[in-house]
C-alpha positions in Angstrom: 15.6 1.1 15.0 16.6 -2.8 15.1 17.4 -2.1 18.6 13.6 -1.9 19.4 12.1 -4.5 17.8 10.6 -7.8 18.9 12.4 -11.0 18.7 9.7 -14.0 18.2 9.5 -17.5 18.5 8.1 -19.6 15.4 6.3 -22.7 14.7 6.7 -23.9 11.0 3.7 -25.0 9.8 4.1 -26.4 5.9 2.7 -24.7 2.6 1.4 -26.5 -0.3 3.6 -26.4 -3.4 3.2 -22.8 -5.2 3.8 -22.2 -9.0 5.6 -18.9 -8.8 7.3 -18.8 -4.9 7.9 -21.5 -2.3 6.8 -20.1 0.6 8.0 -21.1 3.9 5.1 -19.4 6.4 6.0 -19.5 9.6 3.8 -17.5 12.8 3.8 -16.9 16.3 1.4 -18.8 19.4 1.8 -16.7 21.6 5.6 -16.0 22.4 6.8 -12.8 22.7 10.7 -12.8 24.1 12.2 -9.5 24.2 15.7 -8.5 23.1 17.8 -10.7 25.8 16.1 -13.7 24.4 17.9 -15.4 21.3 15.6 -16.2 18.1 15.7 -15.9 13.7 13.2 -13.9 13.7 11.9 -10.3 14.6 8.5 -8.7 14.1 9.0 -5.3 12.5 9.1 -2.5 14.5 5.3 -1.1 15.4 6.2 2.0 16.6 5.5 3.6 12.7 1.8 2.5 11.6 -0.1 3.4 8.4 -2.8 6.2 9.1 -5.3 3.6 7.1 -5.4 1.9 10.9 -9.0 3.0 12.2 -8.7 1.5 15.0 -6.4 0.3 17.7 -2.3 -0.4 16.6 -0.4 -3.2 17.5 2.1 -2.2 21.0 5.2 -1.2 20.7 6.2 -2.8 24.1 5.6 -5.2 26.1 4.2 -2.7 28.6 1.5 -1.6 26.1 0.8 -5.3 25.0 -0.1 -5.8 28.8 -2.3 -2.8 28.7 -3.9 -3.6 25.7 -5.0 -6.5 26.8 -6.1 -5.1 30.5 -8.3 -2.2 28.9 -9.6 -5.5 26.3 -10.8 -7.3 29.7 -12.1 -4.1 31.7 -14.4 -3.3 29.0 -16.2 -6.6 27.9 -16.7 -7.0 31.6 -17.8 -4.0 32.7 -21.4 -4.1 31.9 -21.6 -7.9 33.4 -20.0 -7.0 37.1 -22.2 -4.1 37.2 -25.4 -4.9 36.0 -27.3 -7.3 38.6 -29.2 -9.8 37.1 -32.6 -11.0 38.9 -32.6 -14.9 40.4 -35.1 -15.8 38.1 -33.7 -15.0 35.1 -29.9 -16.0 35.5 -30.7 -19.2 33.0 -31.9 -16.9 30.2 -28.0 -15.1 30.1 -25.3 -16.1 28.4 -22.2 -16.9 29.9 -19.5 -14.0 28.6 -16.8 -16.1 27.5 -13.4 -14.2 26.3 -10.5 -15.1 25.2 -7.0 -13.5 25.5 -3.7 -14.1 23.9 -0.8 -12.4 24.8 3.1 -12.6 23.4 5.6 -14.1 25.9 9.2 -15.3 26.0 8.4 -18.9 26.4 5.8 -21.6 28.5 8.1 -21.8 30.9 6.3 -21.6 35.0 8.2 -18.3 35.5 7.1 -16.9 31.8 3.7 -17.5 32.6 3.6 -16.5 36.2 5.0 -13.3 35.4 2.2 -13.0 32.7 -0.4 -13.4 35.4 1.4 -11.0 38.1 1.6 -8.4 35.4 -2.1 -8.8 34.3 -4.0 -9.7 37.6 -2.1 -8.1 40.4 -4.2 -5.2 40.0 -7.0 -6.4 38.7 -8.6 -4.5 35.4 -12.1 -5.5 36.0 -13.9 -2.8 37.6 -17.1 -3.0 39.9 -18.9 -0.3 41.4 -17.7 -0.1 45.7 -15.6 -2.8 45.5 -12.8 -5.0 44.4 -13.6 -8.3 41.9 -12.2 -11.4 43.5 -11.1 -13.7 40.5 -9.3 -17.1 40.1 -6.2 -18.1 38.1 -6.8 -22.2 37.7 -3.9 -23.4 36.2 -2.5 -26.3 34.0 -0.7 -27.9 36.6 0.3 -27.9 40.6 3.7 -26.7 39.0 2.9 -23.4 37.8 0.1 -22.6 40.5 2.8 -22.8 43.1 5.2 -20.8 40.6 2.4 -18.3 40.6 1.9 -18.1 44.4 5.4 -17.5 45.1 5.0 -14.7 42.7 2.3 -12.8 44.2 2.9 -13.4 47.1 5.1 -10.8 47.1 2.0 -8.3 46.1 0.2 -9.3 49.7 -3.0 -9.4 46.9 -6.0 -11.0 48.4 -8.4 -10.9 45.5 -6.7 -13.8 43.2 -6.8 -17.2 43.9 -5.2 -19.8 42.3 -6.0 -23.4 42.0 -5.0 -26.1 39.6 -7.7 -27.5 37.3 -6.1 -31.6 37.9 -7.4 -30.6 41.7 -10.8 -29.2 40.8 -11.9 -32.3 39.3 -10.3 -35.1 41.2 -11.7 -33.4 44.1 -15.3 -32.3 42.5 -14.9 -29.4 44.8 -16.3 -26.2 43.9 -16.4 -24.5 46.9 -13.3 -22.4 46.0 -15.6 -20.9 43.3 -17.7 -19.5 46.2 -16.7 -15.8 46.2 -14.9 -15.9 42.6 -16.5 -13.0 40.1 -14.2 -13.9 37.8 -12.2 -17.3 36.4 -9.4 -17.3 34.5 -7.7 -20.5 32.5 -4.0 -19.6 32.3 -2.4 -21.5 29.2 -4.7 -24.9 29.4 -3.9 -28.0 27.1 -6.1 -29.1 25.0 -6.5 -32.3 26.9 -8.1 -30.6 29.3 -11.1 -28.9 27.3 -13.7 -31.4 28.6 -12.8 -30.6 32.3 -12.7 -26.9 31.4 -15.9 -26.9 30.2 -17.6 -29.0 33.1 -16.0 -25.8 35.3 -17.1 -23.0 33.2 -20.6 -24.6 33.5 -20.3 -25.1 37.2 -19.4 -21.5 37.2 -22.3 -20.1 35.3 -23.5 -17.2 34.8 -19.9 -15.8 36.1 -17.4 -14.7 33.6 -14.8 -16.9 32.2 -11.7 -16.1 30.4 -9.1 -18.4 28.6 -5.6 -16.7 28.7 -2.9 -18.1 26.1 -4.8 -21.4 25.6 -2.3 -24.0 24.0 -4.6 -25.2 20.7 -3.9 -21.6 19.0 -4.6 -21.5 15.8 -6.0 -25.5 15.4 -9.0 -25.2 13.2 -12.6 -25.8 15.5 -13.3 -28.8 13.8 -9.9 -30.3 15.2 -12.2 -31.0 18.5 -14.8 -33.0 17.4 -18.0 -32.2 19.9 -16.1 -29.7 21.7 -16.1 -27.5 18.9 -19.1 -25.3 20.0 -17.6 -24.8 23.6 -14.3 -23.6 22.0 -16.6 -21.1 19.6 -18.4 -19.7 22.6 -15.0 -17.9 24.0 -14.9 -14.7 21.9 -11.7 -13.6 21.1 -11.1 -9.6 22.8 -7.5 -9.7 22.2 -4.7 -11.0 20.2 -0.9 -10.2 18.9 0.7 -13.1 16.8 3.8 -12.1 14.9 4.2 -13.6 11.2 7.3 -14.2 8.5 6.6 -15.8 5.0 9.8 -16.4 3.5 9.8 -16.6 -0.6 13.1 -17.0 -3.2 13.2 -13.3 -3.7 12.2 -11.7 -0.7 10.1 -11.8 2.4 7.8 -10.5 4.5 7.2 -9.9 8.2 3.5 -8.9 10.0 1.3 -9.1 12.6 -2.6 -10.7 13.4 -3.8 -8.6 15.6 -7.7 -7.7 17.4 -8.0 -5.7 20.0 -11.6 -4.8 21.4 -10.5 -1.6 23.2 -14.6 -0.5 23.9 -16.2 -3.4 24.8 -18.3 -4.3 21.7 -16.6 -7.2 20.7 -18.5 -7.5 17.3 -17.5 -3.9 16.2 -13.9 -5.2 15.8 -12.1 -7.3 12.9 -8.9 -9.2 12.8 -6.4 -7.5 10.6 -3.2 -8.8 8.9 -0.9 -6.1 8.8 2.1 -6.5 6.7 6.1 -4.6 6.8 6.8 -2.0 4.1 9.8 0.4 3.5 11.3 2.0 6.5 9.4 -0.5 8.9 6.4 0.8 8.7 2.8 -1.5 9.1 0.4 -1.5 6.5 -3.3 -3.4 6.8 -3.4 -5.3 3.6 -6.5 -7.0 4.7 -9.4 -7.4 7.2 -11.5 -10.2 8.5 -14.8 -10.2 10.6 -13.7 -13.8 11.8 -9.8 -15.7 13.0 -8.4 -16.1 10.0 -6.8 -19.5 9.5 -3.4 -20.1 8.5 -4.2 -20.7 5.2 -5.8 -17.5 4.7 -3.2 -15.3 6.2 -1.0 -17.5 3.8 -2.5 -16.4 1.3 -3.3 -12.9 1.7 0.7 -12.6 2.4 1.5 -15.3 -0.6 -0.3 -12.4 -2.8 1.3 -9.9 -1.8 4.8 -11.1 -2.4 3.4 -12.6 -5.6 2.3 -8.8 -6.5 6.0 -7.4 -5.6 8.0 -9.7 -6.9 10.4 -9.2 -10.0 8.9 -12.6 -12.2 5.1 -11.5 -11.1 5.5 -8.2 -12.3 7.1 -9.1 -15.5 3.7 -11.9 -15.9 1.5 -9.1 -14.8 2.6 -7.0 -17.4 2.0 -8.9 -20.2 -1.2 -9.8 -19.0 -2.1 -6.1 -19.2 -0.7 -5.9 -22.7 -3.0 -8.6 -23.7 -5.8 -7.3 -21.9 -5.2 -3.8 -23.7 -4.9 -5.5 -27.2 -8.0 -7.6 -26.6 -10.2 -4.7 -25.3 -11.2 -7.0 -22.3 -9.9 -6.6 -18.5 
């Protein structure tokens, strides 16, 4: 079974100072290398979940990540492409804003153009009689040519990609013209002010942030573009997770996926590794969790499994039993 699981990439992020465990929590934004590539650690293998799942289960491949996340995009914007809106009452809409964040080996220009080519060359947004033109705009002039050489070799004419330094030296929209869809392919953070004068410029079309580089930051990290950052709702998202502890640890996955287009009927669930590799949902939020959350929710559950918790549990019980009280 070792043989087919997923090797991920960790940023360390440090944990307060725990009575009972020192925790070392460590989780993923968003790199997913596959067996060739060389990391510590490994997110269990998905391919047994716990029947509690009600809805959709982390992939198993890379393959099924990618179509996750296609079916995620085709049904939040269904209903937009196909539902013409009157002149008159474009101001009165809101913009649909989604976000997408998808596993890959690294942020290097052939990581991500691959990530696009997969995703785009065959665009999962469906409109009745026709194709929907989008745009790919870019961090850099770096990986929009990487890109271009990429599909290239598709002959697609329905993407185009630009670079978002470009857009707004030049104040040029007119590439915009015939875009039904835009696309911000793994921006920095830097640039959230100049992606948020294009999203405007772009209204009422869709916009979607792919891989975006602030991850898990908390909002308020943005000062007044925290609203703009809150309007991009979140359709789908696969971030591996280890907690290390002195007597064991655990590995999991955060995970959302809006598979039928009603993005508040889905909540983000922290699914945690139990015997034989199997994936259990050990909890449930209707918002992102941040990473002191998830911490804790894991923190918890080692706390619960662990040899010295068990032995304090215990005698908490026998008190509770002598005392009458729970």
């Amino acid at each position: 079974m070792a043989s087919n699981l997923f090797k991920f990439h960790m940023q360390t992020f440090s944990t307060k100072n725990l009575s009972t465990t020192s925790l070392q929590h460590r989780t993923l934004f968003p790199s997913l290398p596959f067996p060739k590539i060389r990391y510590q650690s490994r997110v269990p293998s998905l391919s047994i979940i716990n029947s509690s799942l009600s809805s959709s289960t982390p992939p198993s491949s890379k393959e099924e990540a990618i179509l996750q996340a296609k079916t995620c995009l085709s049904t939040t914007l269904e209903k937009p492409l196909n539902n013409p809106k009157l002149a008159g009452k474009l101001k009165k809409l809101k913009q649909p804003r989604f976000q997408v964040e998808i596993p890959i080996i690294d942020d290097s220009p052939t990581s991500l153009s691959q990530l696009a080519f997969d995703l785009f060359k065959e665009p999962p947004f469906k409109r009745k009689g026709s194709k929907v033109k989008i745009v790919i705009l870019w961090p850099n002039q770096t990986l929009k040519e990487s890109a271009i050489d990429i599909f290239h070799s598709h002959s697609s004419n329905n993407v185009e990609h630009v670079d978002i330094p470009s857009v707004v030296n030049s104040n040029d929209r007119s590439v915009f013209g015939s875009v039904e869809v835009a696309v911000f392919l793994a921006p920095e953070s830097s640039q959230l002010a100049s992606i948020r004068t294009i999203a405007d410029s772009l209204y009422p079309k869709p916009v979607v942030i792919l891989n975006p580089k602030w991850g898990f930051q908390e909002e308020n990290d943005f000062g007044a573009l925290n609203g703009f950052i809150g309007s991009f709702e979140v359709i789908y998202s696969f971030l591996g997770l280890e907690v290390q502890g002195i007597l064991s640890k655990r590995k999991g996955v955060v995970f959302k996926c809006v598979k039928d287009g009603v993005v508040s009927g889905e909540k983000w669930m922290v699914l945690v590794e139990e015997g034989g590799g199997e994936l259990k949902v050990v909890s449930r939020f209707k918002t992102r969790p941040s990473i002191g959350e998830v911490e804790t929710v894991l923190y918890n559950l080692m706390a619960i499994n662990s040899p010295i918790t068990k032995s304090a549990k215990f005698l908490k019980d026998l008190v509770s039993n002598v005392t009458g009280k729970e």
